[in-house]
N, C-alpha and C positions, 0 to 999 in steps of 0.2 A: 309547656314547661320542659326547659331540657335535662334529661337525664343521664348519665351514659356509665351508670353501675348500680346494680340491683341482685337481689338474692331472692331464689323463687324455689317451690318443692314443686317436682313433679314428680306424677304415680303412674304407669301404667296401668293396662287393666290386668286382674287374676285370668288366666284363663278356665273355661267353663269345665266338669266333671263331666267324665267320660257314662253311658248309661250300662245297667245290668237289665238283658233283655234277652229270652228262647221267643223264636221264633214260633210262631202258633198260627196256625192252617188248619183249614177242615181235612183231612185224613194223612196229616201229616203230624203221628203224634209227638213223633222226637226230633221235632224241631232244633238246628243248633243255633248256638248263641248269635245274637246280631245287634249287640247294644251298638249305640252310634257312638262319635264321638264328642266331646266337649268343642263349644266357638273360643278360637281363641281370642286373648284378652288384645286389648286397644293397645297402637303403639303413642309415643309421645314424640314428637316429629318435629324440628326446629328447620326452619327457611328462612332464608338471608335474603334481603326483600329491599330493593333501593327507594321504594316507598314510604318506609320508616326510616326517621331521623333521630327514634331517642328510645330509651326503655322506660321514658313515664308509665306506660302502660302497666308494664309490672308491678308499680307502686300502687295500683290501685287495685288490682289482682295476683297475690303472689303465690297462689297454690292451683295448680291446674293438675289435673286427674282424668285418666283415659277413664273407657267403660269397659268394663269386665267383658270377658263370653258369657254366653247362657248353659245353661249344664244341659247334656243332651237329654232327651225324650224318648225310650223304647229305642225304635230304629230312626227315631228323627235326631240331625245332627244339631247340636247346637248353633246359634247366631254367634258369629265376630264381635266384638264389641267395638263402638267404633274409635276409631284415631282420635287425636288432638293436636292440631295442627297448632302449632304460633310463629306467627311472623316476627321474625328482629332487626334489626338495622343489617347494613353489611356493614364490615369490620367488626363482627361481635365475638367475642372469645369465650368462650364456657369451660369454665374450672368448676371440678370438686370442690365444694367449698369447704368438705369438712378432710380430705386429703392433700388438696391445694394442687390436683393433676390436673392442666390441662387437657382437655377433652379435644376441641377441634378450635378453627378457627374460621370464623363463617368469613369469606374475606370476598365471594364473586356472590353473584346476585344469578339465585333459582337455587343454591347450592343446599341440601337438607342433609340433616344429620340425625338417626332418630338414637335418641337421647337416653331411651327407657324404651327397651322393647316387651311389650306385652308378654303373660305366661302363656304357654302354647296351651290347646285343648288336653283334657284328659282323654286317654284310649279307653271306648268301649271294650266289654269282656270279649267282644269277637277278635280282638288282637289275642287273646291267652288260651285260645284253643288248639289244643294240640292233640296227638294220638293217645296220649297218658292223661289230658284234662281236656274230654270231649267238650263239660259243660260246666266251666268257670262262673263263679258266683259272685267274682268282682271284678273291680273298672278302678281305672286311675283318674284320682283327682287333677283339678286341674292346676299349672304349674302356676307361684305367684308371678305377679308384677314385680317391679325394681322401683323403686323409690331412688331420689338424686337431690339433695339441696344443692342447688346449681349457682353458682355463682357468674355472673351477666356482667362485662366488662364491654364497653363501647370506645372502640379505636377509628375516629373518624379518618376515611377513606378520602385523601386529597392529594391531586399532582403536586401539591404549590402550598407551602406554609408560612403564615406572616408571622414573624416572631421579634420580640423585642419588650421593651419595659411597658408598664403603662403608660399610658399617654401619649406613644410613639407619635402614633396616626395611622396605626394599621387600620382600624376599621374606618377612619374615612377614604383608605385607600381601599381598600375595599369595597366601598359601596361608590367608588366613581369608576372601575373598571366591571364592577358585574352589577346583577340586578341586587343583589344583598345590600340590606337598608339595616345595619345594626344599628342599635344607640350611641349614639355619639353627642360628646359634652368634653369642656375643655375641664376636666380634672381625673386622676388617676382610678384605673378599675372600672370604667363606665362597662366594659367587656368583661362579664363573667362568665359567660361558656362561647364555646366556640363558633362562629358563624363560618357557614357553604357560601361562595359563590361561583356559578359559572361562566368564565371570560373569553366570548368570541372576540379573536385580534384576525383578521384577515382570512384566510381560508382553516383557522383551526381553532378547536374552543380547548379547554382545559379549568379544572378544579381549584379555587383559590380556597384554602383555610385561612380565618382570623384566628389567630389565637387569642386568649386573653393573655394579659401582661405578666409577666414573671419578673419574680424578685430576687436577692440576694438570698441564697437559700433553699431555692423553689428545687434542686437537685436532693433537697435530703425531705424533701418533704413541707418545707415551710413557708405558711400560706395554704394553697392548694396546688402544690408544684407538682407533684405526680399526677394526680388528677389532669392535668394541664397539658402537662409533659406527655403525655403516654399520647396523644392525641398527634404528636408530631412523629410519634413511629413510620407512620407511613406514608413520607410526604417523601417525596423524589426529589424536590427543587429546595430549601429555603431560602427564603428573602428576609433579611435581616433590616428591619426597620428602626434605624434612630433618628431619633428627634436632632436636625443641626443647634438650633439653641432652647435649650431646655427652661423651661421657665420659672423652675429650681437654682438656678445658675451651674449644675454641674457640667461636667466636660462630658462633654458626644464623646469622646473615645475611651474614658475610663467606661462607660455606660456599655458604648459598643463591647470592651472586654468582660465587662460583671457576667451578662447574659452569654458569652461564648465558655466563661469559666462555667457555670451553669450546667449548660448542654453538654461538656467534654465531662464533665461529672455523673450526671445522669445517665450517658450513651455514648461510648466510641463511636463505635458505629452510625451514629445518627448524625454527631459533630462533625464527621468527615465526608459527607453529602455534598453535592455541589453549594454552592453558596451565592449568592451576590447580595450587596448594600446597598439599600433604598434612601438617602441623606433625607429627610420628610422636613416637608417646612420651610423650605431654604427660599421662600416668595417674603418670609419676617429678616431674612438675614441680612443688614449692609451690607452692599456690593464690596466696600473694604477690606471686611472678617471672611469674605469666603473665601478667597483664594488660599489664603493659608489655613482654614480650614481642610479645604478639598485635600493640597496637600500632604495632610498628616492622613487622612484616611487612605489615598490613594499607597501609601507607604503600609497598608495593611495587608494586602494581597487579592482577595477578591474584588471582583468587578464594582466598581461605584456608579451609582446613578444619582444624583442630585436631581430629586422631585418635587412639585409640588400639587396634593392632590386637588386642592379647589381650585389653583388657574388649570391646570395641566399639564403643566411644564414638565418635563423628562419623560412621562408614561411612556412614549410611543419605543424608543431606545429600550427602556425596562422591561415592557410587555414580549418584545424582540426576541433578546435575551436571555427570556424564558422559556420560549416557547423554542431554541437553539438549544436551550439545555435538558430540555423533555426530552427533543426526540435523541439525545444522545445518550439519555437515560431509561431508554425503553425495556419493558420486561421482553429478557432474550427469548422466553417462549411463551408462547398463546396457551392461554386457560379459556378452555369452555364457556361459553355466558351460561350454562345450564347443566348442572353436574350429577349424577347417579348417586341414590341415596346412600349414604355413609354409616357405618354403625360400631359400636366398640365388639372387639372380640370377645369371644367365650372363654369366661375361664372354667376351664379342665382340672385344674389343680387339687391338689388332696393331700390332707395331710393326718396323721393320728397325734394327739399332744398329749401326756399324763399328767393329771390333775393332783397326783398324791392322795393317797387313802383309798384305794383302789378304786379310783375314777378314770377315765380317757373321756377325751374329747377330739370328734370327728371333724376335721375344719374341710370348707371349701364348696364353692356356690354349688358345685356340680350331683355333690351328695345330698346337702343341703334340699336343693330342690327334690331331688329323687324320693326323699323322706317324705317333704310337704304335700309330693302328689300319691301317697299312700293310704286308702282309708286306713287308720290305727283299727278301728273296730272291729276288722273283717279279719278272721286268721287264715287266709285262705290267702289273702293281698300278703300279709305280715309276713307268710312263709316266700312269697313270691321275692318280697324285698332283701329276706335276708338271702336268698340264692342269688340275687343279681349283685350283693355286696361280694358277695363269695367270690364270684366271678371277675368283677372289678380287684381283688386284693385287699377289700377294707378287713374281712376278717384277721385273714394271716397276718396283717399287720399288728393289729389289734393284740392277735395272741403273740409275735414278735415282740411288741413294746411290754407283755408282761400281764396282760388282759386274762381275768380264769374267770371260771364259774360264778355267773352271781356279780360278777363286778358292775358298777353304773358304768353305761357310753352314752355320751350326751351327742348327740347331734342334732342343731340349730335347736329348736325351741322342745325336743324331744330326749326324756332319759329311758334308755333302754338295760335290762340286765343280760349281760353278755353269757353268750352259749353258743357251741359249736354248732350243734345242731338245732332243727325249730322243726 
C-alpha cells in the first residue's frame, strides 16, 4: 500500500549515571575516587534507502525508541545503548511537526541524519576531584534523550513526470515504455498514487513518474492536489499528457490550459521546467480532425508529439526528446551516492523570564540538561551546580532581572529558592 506521509515519535535513549566509587586495594588505605562513567544513550538515525518506496511502514509502527545507557558500576563503565536505525524512501523530508521546521531533506540514497541524539553518559566522581575535593561523594546523571514528533513527507524522486487530467493515458503510456504495469481502465481516476518506471531508450535509461490526474482546483487543495502535486517537485523533464478527443466531448486545449493554470498556481518554479506535449490517443482520431487539431496545439509553444501508446506511434520521437532535455538539465554539481552523518546543532542559548510574584524562570536546552543530570539529593552535587550556574552567568542574571532571597527559579521540571550563596 502506498503511502507518502506519516507522523511518528521518536526517543532517544537517557544516557546512563555516572558511578560514586574510592578505590580500595590491600595497603592502599586512601584510595582516590574512580567512579566510572555512564553508557551513553542510543542515537535515532534516519537512511534514505532506494529500496523503499513508501512510508506504509510507519503506519503500522509509529513510535520508535532508542535504548538508554546503563548507569556505571564502581569502576566499571556503563554499556551504549544501542541506535535505532530506520530506513525511508529517498525524497523524504522530515518536519517538526509540532513547530512546522523542516529538519533535512533525505533526497541521495546512504544519506543519514540522526534525528534525536542520545543523552551523553553521566561523569563518574573521578571527574570532580581536585586539590580542595580530594574525595567527591557524587556523579552526574545521565543527560536525557530528545523526543521529536516527526512529521514524514514523501517526495517521489523522477527525471520525467506524466502529468495531465484523468484519463489522459499517462499510465498506459507508461507501462508501454517501462516495466510499470499500473491499473489501467477506460474511466477517470483509475491512478491514485503515483507509479515509477524505468525507461531504457538506446544507450541511456532514465525515471518516468505517472502521476495520478489532477483537477480543476488540485492547486489550492481540491481533491488530493497537493498530495499529488508535491510529487512533481522534483521531476526535471514534464510531459504534459492530453487526451486528443476526449470522451467527455471537451476541447484538448481548454484541458491542455486547466492543468497548466493549475501547476502556475501551485509552483513557479515548477511550471517553468522544460515541457513537451504528448497528444495521447490520436490512433481513435479521423485522419480529417487532426490536422487542425495538430495545428492549434503546435501554436502553443512546446514541443508536440502526436502518440499512440497501444500501436506505438510517435514514442520513438518522444522518448528522443527526453532523453535531449535531461542531459540539458543535468545537476551542474555531483552529490555523493553516500553522505557523512548529518545532525542538528546544539542549542547554547539561555535565557532568565520573570514570572510575576517573585518567580523566574530559567529557559534553554543547555541549562536544562545540566539541571537533569544533577542528583537533587546529594548537596555536595547541588553546591557543584550552583557554582557552574555562577560561572556560566545564570546567577547575575537572575539577581539583574530582580531575583532576592527566597524567591522560586524554575528550571525545566525543577523549582529552586534563589540564594547567592549555597
Amino acid at each position: 500500500m502506498f503511502l507518502d506521509e506519516a507522523i511518528v515519535t521518536l526517543s532517544s535513549g537517557r544516557g546512563g549515571s555516572g558511578a560514586v566509587s574510592m578505590h580500595r586495594e590491600k595497603f592502599v588505605p586512601r584510595g582516590g575516587p574512580n567512579g566510572a562513567d555512564g553508557g551513553k544513550g542510543g542515537d535515532v538515525i534516519l537512511i534514505a534507502d532506494r529500496g523503499k518506496r513508501t512510508l506504509y511502514d510507519f503506519k503500522l509502527q509509529p513510535t520508535y525508541e532508542a535504548e538508554s545507557g546503563e548507569h556505571a558500576m564502581g569502576n566499571k563503565r556503563g554499556r551504549n545503548g544501542r541506535d535505532v536505525i530506520i530506513k525511508v524512501p529517498v525524497g523524504t523530508v522530515v518536519t517538526d511537526a509540532d513547530t512546522e521546521d523542516v529538519l533535512i531533506d533525505l533526497n541521495v540514497h546512504g544519506m543519514k541524519y540522526i534525528v534525536c541524539r542520545g543523552g551523553k553518559g553521566g561523569f563518574g566522581n573521578q571527574h570532580y576531584a581536585s586539590s580542595v575535593r580530594q574525595a567527591p561523594n557524587f556523579a552526574q546523571k545521565g543527560a536525557p534523550g530528545e523526543t521529536l514528533n516527526a512529521k514524514l513527507e514523501l517526495k517521489l524522486i523522477a527525471d520525467v513526470g506524466l502529468v495531465g487530467l484523468p484519463n489522459a493515458g499517462k499510465s498506459t503510456l507508461i507501462s508501454r515504455i517501462s516495466a510499470a504495469r499500473p491499473k489501467i481502465a477506460d474511466y477517470p481516476f483509475t491512478t491514485i498514487v503515483p507509479n515509477l518506471g524505468v525507461v531504457s531508450f538506446h544507450d541511456q535509461s532514465f525515471v518516468v513518474a505517472d502521476m495520478p490526474g489532477l483537477i480543476e482546483g488540485a492547486s489550492e487543495g481540491i481533491g488530493l492536489g497537493h498530495q499529488f502535486l508535491r510529487h512533481v517537485e522534483r521531476n526535471r523533464v514534464l510531459v504534459h499528457v492530453v487526451e486528443a478527443m476526449p470522451i467527455d466531448g471537451s476541447d484538448p486545449i481548454e484541458n491542455y490550459h486547466l492543468i497548466e493554470r493549475e501547476l502556475k498556481n501551485y509552483s513557479e518554479e515548477i511550471w517553468s521546467r522544460p515541457r513537451l506535449i504528448a497528444l495521447s490517443k490520436i490512433d481513435v482520431v479521423p485522419s480529417g480532425d487532426f490536422g487542425e487539431l495538430r495545428e492549434r496545439f503546435e501554436k502553443l509553444g512546446p514541443p508536440l508529439f502526436p502518440i499512440s501508446a497501444v500501436t506505438g506511434q510517435g514514442l520513438e520521437p518522444l522518448l528522443f526528446d527526453i532523453t535531449q532535455l535531461l542531459e540539458q538539465t543535468q545537476p551542474k554539481d555531483d552529490i555523493p551516492v553516500v553522505m557523512p552523518a548529518l545532525t542538528a546543532g546544539q542549542d547554547t542559548q539561555w535565557d532568565v523570564v520573570a514570572l510575576g510574584e517573585g518567580g523566574y524562570e530559567v529557559t534553554g536546552k543547555r541549562i536544562i540538561r545540566m539541571v537533569e543530570m544533577t542528583e537533587m539529593r546529594n548537596d555536595e552535587g547541588l553546591r557543584y551546580l550552583h557554582r557552574r550556574l555562577q560561572r556560566i552567568g545564570v546567577i547575575d542574571k537572575l539577581r539583574s532581572a530582580g531575583a532576592a532571597e527566597g524567591d522560586t527559579v524554575k528550571i525545566g521540571n525543577y523549582e529552586f529558592s534563589f540564594t547567592d550563596e549555597i
